[in-house]
C-alpha positions in Angstrom: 13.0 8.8 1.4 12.6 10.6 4.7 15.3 13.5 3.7 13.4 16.6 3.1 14.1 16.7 -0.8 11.7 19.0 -3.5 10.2 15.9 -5.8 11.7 17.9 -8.4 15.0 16.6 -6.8 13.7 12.8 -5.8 12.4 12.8 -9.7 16.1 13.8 -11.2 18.0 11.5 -9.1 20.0 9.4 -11.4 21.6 5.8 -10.9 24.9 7.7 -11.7 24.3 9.8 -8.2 24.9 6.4 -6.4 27.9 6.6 -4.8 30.0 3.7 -2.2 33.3 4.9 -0.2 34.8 2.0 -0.6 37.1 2.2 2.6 33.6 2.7 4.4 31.2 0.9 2.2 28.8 3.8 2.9 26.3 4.3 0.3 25.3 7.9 -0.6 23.2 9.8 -3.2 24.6 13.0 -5.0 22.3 15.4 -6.4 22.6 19.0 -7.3 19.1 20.5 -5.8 17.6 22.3 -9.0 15.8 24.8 -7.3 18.9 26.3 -5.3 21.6 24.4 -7.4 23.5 23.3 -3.9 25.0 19.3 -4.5 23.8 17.5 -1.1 24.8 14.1 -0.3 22.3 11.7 1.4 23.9 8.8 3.2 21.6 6.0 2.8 20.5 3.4 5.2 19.9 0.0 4.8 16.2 0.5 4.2 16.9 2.8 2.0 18.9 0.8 -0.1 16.5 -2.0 0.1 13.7 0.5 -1.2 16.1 1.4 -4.1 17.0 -2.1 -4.9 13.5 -3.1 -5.4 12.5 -0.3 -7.4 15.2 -0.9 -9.4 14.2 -4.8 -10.1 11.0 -3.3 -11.6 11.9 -0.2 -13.3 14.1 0.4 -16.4 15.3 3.6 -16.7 18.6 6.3 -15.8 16.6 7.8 -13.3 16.7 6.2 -10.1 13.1 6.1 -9.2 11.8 5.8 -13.4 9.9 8.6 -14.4 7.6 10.1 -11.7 4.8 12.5 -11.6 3.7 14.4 -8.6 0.2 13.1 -7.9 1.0 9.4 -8.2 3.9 9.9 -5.8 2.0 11.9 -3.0 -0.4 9.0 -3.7 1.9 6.3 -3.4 3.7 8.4 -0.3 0.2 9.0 1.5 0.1 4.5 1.3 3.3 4.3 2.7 2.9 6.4 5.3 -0.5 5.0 6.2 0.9 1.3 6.3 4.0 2.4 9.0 1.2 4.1 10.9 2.4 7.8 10.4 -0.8 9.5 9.1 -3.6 9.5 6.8 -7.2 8.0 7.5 -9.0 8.4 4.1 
């Protein structure tokens, strides 16, 4: 998601940490970062939201992204970042 989050954090974000100022109609994520137990609030862009909205057609679960693990992700991360162009020859 491009924000510097511990996957520990990514893997606990729930659908309840979704959050829209309605005045604004800024979307943001809440999370309380386990590791230091600081709340942070990512403001979202559209492809952000876009990401979310997808995974959430496909997924069925509390947690925002469903229930990770650590090796698909980097897996899955490594792919996206090789398909925008941003690393990762093998």
């Amino acid at each position: 998601m491009n924000t510097g989050l511990r996957f520990s954090d990514v893997n606990g974000a729930k659908l309840s940490g979704l959050k829209t100022d309605n005045k604004t109609g800024v979307v943001a994520l809440e999370i309380v970062q386990k590791k230091t137990k600081n709340p942070v609030e990512i403001i979202l862009n559209r492809e952000a939201r876009m990401m979310i909205h997808r995974v959430r057609r496909i997924v069925e679960s509390d947690y925002l992204f469903g229930v990770l693990t650590l090796q698909p992700f980097n897996r899955n991360l490594k792919e996206v970042a090789r398909i925008g162009g941003a690393c990762c020859k093998n």
